[in-house]
N, C-alpha and C positions, 0 to 999 in steps of 0.2 A: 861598321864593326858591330857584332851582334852584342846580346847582352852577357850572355857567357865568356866570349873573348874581352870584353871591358871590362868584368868581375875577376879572371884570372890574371889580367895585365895590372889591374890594381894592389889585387894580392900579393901580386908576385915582389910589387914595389913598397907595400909595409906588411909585408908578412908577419911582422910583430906585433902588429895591431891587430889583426884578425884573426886571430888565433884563440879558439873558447874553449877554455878550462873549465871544466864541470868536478864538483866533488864527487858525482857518480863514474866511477871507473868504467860502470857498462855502458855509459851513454859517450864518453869520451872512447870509446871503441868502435861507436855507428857513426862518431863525426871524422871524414874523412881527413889526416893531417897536410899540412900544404907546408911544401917543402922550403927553407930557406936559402939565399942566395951566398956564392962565397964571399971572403970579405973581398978579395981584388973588385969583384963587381958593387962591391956597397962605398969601397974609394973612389974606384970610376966613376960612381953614380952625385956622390961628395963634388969631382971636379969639372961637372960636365957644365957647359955653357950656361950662363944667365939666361940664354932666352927661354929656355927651359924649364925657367922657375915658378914661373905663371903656372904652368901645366901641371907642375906639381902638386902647389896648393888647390887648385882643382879638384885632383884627384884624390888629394886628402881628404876632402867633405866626403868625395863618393864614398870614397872606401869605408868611410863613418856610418855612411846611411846603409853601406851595405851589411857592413857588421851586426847592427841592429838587427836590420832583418832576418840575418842568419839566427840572431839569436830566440827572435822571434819563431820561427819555422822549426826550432831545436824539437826534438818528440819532450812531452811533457814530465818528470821524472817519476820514474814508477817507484810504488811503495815498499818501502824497506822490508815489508814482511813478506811481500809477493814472492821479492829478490831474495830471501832468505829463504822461502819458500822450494823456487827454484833453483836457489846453489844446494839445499838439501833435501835430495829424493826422500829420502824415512819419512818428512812431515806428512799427515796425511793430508787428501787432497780436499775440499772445501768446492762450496759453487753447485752452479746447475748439475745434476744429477750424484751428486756426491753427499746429497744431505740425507740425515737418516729420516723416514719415511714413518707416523702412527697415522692411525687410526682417528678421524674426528670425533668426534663424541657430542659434536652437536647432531650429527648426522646418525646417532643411534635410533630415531623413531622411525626412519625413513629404510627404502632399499637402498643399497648397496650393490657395486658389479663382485659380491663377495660371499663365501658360502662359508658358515661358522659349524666346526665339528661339535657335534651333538656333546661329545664327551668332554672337549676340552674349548671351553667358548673361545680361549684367547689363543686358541689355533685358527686360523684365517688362512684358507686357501679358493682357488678360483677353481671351478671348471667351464671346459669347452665342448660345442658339441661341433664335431666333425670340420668343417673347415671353416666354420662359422664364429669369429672372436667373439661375438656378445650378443648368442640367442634369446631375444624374448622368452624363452621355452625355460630357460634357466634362469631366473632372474622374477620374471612374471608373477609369481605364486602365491597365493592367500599363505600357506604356510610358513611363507619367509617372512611375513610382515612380524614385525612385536606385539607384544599383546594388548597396548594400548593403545596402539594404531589399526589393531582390526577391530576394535570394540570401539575407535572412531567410525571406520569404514560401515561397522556395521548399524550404529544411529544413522548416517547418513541414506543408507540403503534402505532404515525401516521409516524411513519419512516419506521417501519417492513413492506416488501414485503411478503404477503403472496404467498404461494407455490400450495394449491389446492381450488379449488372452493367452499367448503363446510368451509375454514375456511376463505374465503373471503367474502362471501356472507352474515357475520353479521355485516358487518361494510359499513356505509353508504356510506361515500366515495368508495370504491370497488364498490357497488351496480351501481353509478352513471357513473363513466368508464364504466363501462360493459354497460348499459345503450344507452350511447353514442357512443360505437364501434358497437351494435348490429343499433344502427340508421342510423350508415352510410355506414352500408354494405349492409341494405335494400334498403339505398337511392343511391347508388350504384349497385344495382340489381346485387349481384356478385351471385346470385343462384336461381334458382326455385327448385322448391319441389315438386319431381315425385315421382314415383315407381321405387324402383331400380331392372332395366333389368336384365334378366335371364343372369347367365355367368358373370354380374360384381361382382366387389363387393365395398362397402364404407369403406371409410377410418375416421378414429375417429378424435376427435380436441380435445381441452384444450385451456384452460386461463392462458395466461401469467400477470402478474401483474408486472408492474414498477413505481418507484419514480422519476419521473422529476426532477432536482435539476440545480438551478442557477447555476451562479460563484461563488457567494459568498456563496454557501453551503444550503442558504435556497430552501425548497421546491418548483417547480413553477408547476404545476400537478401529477394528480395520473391518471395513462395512464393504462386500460385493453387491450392487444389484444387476439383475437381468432387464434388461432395456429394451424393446421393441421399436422398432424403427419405424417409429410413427412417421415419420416424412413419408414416408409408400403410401399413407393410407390416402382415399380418396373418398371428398363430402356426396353423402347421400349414400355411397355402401358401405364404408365401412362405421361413420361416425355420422352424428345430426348436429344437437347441440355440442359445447364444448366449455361453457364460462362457468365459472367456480368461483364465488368473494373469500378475502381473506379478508383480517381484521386489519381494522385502517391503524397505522402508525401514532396518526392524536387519537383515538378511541386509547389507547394500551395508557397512554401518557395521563389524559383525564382519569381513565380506572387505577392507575397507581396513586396519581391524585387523592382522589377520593379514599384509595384503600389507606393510605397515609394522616389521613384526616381524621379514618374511623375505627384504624386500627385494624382493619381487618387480617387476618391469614391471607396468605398467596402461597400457593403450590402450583408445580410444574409438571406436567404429565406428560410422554412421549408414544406415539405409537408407532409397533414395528410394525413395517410392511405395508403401509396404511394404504394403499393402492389399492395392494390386492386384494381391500374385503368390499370392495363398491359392485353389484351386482348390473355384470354387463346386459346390454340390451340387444346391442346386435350382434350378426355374427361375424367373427374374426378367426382368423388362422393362422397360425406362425409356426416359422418352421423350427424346428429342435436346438436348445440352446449348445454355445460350446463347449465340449467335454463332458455332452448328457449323451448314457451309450444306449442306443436304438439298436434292436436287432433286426428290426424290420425297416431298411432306408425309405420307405413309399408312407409312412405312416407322418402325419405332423399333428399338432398341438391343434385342438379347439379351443379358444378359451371361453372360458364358462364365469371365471371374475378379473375384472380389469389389472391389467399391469402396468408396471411404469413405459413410460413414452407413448401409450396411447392418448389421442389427442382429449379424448370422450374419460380419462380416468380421474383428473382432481374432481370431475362434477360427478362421476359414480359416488366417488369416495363421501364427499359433504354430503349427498344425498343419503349413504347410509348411516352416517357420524349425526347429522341432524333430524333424523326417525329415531336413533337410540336417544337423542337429548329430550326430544318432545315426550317421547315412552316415560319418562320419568319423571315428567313433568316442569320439563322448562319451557319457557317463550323466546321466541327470535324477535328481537328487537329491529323495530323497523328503522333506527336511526343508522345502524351497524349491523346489519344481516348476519355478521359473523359472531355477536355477542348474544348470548343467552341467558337467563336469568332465573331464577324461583325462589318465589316466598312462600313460605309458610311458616304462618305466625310469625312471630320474633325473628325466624332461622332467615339469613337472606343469603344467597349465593349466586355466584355470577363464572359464566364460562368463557373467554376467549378463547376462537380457535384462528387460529394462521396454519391451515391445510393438516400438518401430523401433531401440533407442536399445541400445548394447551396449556393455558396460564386457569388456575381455579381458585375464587378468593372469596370470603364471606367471614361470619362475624360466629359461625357454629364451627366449633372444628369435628365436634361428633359426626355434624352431617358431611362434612368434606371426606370424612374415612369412609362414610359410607356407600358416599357417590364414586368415589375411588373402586371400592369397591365390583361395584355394578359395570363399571368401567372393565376391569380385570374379566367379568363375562362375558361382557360383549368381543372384546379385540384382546390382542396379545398386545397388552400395555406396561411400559416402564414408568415405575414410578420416581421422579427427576428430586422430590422432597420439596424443603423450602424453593422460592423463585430468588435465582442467584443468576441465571445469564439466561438470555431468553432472544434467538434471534443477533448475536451477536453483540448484545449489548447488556451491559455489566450493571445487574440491579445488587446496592448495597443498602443494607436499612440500619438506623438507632431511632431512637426516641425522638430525636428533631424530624426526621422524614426520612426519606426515601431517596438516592442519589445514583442517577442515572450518568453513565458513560459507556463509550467505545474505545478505551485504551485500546486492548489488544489488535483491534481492526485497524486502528490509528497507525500503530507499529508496523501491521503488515502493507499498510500503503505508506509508509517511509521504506519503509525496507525494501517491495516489491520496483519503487524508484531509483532507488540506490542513493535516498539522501541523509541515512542515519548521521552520518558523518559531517553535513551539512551545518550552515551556520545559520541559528532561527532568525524570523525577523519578526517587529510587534504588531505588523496587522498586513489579511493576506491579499491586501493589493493595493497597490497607489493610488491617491486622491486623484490624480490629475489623470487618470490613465484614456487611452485613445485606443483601446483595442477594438472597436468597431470599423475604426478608420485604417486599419494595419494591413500597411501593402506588403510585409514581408513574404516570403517564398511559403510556398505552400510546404505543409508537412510531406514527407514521401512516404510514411505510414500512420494515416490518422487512427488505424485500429488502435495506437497506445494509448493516444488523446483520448478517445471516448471509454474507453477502460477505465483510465485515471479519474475521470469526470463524471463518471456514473458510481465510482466507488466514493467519490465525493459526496455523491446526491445523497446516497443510502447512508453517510457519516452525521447527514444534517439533524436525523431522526433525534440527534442528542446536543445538536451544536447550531443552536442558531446564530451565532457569530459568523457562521458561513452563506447563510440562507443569502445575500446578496452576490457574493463571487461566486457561487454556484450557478445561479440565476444568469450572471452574466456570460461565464464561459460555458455557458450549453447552449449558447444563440450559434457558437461555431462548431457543432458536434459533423455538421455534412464537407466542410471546406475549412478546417486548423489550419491555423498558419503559425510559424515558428517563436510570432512573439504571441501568441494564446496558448503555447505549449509552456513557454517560460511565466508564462501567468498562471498555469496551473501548479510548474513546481515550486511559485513564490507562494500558493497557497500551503502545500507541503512543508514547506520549511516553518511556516508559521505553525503547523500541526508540531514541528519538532518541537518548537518551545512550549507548548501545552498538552500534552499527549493525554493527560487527562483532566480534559476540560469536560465539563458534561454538564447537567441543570440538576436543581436538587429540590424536589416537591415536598414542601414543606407539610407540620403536620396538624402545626397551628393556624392554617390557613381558615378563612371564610370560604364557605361555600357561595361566591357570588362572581359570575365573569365581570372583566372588566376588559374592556378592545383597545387599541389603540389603531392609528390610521394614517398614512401620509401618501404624501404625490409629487413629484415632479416633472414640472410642465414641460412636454416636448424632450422628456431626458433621452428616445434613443436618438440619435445623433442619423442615422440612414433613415427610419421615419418617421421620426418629430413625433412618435406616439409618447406620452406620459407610463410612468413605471411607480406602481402602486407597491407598497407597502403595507402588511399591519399584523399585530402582534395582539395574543390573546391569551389572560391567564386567569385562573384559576384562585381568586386570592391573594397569592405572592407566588403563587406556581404555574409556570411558563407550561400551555399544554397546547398553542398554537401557532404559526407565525408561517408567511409568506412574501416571498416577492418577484411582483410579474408585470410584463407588460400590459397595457390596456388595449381593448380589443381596435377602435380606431380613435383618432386624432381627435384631442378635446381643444377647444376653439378657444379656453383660458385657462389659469390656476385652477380659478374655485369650480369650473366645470369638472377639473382631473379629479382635485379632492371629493367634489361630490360623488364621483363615480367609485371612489377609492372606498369612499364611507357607505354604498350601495352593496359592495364587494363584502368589506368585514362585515355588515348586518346582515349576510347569508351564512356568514361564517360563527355568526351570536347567536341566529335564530338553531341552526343545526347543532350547537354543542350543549344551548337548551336542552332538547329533546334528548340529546344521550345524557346530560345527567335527572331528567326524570327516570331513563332505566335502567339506574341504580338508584332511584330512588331518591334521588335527591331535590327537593322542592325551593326552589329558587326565590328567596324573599325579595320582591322588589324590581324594578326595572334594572336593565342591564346599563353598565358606563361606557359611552363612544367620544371618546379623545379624540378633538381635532386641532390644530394648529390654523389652519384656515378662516378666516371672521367671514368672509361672503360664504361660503359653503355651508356652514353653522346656517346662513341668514337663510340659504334658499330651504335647509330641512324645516328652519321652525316656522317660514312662512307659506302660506300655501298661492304664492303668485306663480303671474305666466309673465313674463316680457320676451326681449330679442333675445337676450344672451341665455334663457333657459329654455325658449319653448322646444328647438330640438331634441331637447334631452328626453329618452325612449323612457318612456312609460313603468320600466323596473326599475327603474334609477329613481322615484320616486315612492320606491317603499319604505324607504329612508324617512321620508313626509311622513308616511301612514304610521311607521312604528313609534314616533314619535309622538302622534295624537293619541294613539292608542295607549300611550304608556309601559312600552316595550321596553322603549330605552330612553335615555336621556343621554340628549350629545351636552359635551365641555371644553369650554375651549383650555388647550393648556400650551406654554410655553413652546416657543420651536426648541429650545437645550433641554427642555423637560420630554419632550416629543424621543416615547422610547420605540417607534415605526422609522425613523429617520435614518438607522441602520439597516435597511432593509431599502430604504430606496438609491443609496450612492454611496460612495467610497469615503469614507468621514477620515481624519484624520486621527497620531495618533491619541491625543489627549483626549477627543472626543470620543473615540471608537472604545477608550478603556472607561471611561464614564459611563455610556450606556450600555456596556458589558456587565458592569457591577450594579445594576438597575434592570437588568434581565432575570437575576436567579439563576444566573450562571457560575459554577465553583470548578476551581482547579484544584484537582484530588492531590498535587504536587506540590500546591501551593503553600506558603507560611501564615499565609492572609488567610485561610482556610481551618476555620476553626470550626468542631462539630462535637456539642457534649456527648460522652460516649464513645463506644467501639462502634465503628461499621463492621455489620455481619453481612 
């Protein structure tokens, strides 16, 4: 018997029992009723045989369990208001698409598929175009935007460098550089326009476009230049020589130094155009820039003075920039090629050039206007005033000294990472770390790595707390692999917590260097070469510091150290010589800190054995300076040893000890106290 036939034979037998009454009238309407039996058949049912009776009780559990379940299965009962809802059509209706419909109003700076009557804002209608529901065409438009949404759109639009001439050429700004570079290269006469000779041939140019940006981030010009496509040219026709010096990074550091000591004035001077007043030598030809209009197409450019991208133009240019400094009597210093000087009398002055960009500092301010001046004849020069940012890095002065950082640059390589958001840590790499030995997957674009890592190198100019994790992860600049990449961004994150950290060249300093030096034996791990360290300042002014592998494998300790202490006493004898050309006269032998007691022994004695005599012949001028009274080595503590940051990864209580033993200040810091305002 199926289950249906067993559920109605049972009903049929207690139909009183299965019977579900609901207080809902509509749901006692969908349950279908089951009819009951006469009474003759409920007496019948009273006198039928006892054997029977078993079967009955049986069938009472079932009928029980079925009950249940029916009740169970019943539709759930709907809510009185629905019902009332529906026994009265007038209510209105409620629910998906029956709800009244505004406008957001978080979504007013934004587009909308919505067009607002000019006349009446809070009229809102849509249009269509053709059979088209939601035309870009409609929708799309600069004029639909709000007005603080295109005064967004359009900061974001006056920040972007455009990259080719065709999408610079719609925006006014762009047009006006361009403009103003093509007028001063005619006012300049850096070309006439021939026929180009049989046998030559012209080389192409392009438009460079750049965003001028203050310290503080805001914009201060939008600068075009015309660029010549030096890669064409080819050595022996078109170019000979080609090298240009610029001023070394410690040259700038020692001259703040000193100008910090002595009070001197610093001014900054900028030259436009500085390429194109270097007096070319050979001939070149290039053809007509774009958007310069030629009536004659066979005609191109000779040029007659150097432009940018020629290979032969930074050495035009210092060529003619170093005849105006000598004209007026300064000297080039043989210690810094780039540094010039003149005394007379009392007056002393001093030039730094790094290629356009001219730092000029002295003890006369009369003569500084004056050489300004003379300056103003020769080239079409800007005068930048006090030295406030030079190079990307942020000079502040008071009365204690002078305080060098790269906040702003610091910011643009968190931000150019995407770790503003990041969470910093106290120091930028693990003590124990094995990144030589890192089998991880190779990077699939090392271009980022050597980006990040070279913008590192150039942040060190202010941050010798990097000078060792620099050092380390530029060994993998050809083959990164994914844990040297995350060893770059643990350096980053450490840049988060000190964004301006920087060194601050005191003003009460001694003029007297003092070096420091250290080594560890066999430190790189693939080949057991020793990695030198040492640091060199100024007084109490940090104006030197490095750390590098050694050129081969030293055979002990005190061999590394010796070699280490060879190293820095090139690096004593050279910062001598640039502070004689400022004039500074050195009272006394120089101080060489060493941690090492055999290395000490072999400088102060003049013996041969096994374990020294291989040692090459420069490694012992170490000896000579010492007899001579150059210097005097000292032994000092290894916790006192401030080069030990420079040769491995120190921990953190250590690493914040000889940070605070460097001359190093956090402009952010609370610890950071400096009488006075920084200008």
């Amino acid at each position: 018997m199926g289950d249906f036939e067993q559920w109605r034979d049972d009903a049929e037998v207690f139909g009183e029992t299965s019977t579900v009454v609901s207080e809902n009238p509509a749901i006692n309407a969908e349950i279908p009723a089951v009819e009951s039996e006469p009474a003759e058949n409920a007496e019948n049912e009273e006198t039928a045989e006892n054997a029977e009776s078993e079967e009955i009780a049986e069938n009472e559990i079932s009928a029980t369990k079925i009950v249940e379940t029916v009740e169970v299965a019943l539709p759930l009962p709907v809510a009185e208001k629905e019902i009332e809802a529906a026994q009265d059509v007038s209510v209105k209706e409620l629910g998906r698409g029956h709800r009244e419909k505004q406008v957001s109003t978080r979504l007013k700076d934004f587009v909308l598929h919505t067009v607002h009557d000019k006349d009446d804002p809070l009229e809102v209608t849509v249009e269509f175009t053709d059979d088209i529901n939601y035309p870009l065409s409609d929708y799309l438009d600069s004029s639909r935007f709000s007005q603080s949404h295109r005064a967004l759109l359009a900061a974001i639009t006056a920040g972007t460098e455009p990259t080719l001439f065709r999408d610079a050429v719609v925006y006014e700004v762009w047009c006006d550089a361009m403009k103003v570079e093509i007028g001063a290269l005619e006012l300049n006469k850096t070309w006439d326009l021939v026929k180009l000779p049989p046998g030559k041939r012209a080389i192409g140019c392009k438009w460079v476009y750049k965003i001028k940006y203050r310290s503080d981030g805001t914009i201060e010009r939008y600068k075009a230049r015309l660029v010549i496509l030096g890669n064409n040219q080819q050595e022996g026709v078109d170019y000979t020589e080609t090298f240009a010096p610029v001023i070394k990074i410690t040259t700038i550091r020692v001259f703040l130094g000193v100008a910090a000591a002595k009070k001197w004035e610093l001014h900054q001077m900028d030259v436009h155009n500085a390429f194109l007043h270097g007096d070319l030598e050979e001939e070149v030809y290039m053809k007509p820039p774009p958007g310069f209009r030629n009536d004659d197409p066979t005609l191109v450019c000779q040029l007659r003075k150097s432009l940018y991208g020629l290979k032969q133009a930074p050495r035009c240019w210092f060529a003619k920039l170093r005849d105006a400094l000598k004209k007026y009597g300064f000297l080039q210093s043989y210690a810094d090629y780039s540094l010039f000087s003149r005394t007379k009398g009392s007056s002393e002055m001093y030039v730094l050039v790094y290629v356009d960009d001219l730092i000029i500092g002295g003890n006369d301010s009369s003569a500084i206007a004056e050489f300004k001046k003379y300056l103003g004849q020769c080239f079409h020069m800007k005068d930048l005033g006090p030295l406030k940012y030079f190079l990307g890095i942020e000079v502040a002065r008071n009365p204690e000294g002078i305080f060098l950082c790269q906040r702003k640059y610091t910011l643009d390589i968190i931000g150019e990472v995407g770790l503003l958001g990041a969470k910093p840590v106290a120091q930028p790499i693990g003590q124990q770390h094995k990144l030589a030995l890192s089998d991880s997957p190779l990077l699939g674009s090392p271009e980022k790595y050597r980006r990040l890592v070279g913008r590192l190198i150039y942040l060190n100019a202010t941050r010798p707390d990097l000078t060792y994790h620099v050092h380390v992860l530029s060994q993998f600049m050809q083959f990164p692999r994914f844990d040297h990449w995350d060893a770059a961004l643990r350096v980053v994150r450490y840049l988060k917590g000190t964004p301006g950290q920087g060194i601050l060249l005191s003003s009460a300093c001694e003029m007297k260097l003092h070096g420091w030096c250290d080594s560890v034996w066999g430190g790189c791990p693939l080949t057991r070469r020793s990695i030198s360290g040492w640091f060199v300042t100024l007084g109490d002014s940090p104006v030197s510091c490095k750390s590098k592998k050694q050129d081969i494998v030293s055979h002990s300790s005190a061999e590394a150290e010796y070699r280490c202490m060879s190293k820095t006493l090139d690096e004593l004898k050279w910062l001598h010589q640039l502070l004689n050309s400022f004039g500074v006269k050195h009272d006394g032998p120089m101080d060489l800190h060493c941690d090492n007691q055999a290395a000490l022994y072999i400088a102060a004695n003049p013996v041969f054995h096994e374990r020294t005599k291989h040692v090459e012949m420069d490694c012992h001028s170490v000896r000579d300076a010492v007899q001579d009274g150059t210097i005097v080595t000292r032994k000092v503590k290894t916790t006192d040893q401030l080069a030990d940051v420079f040769t491995k990864a120190l921990g953190c209580r250590e690493f914040e000890l000889i940070m605070s033993k460097l001359g190093t200040r956090n402009l952010h810091s609370t610890k950071f106290q400096l009488g006075g305002v920084l200008d």
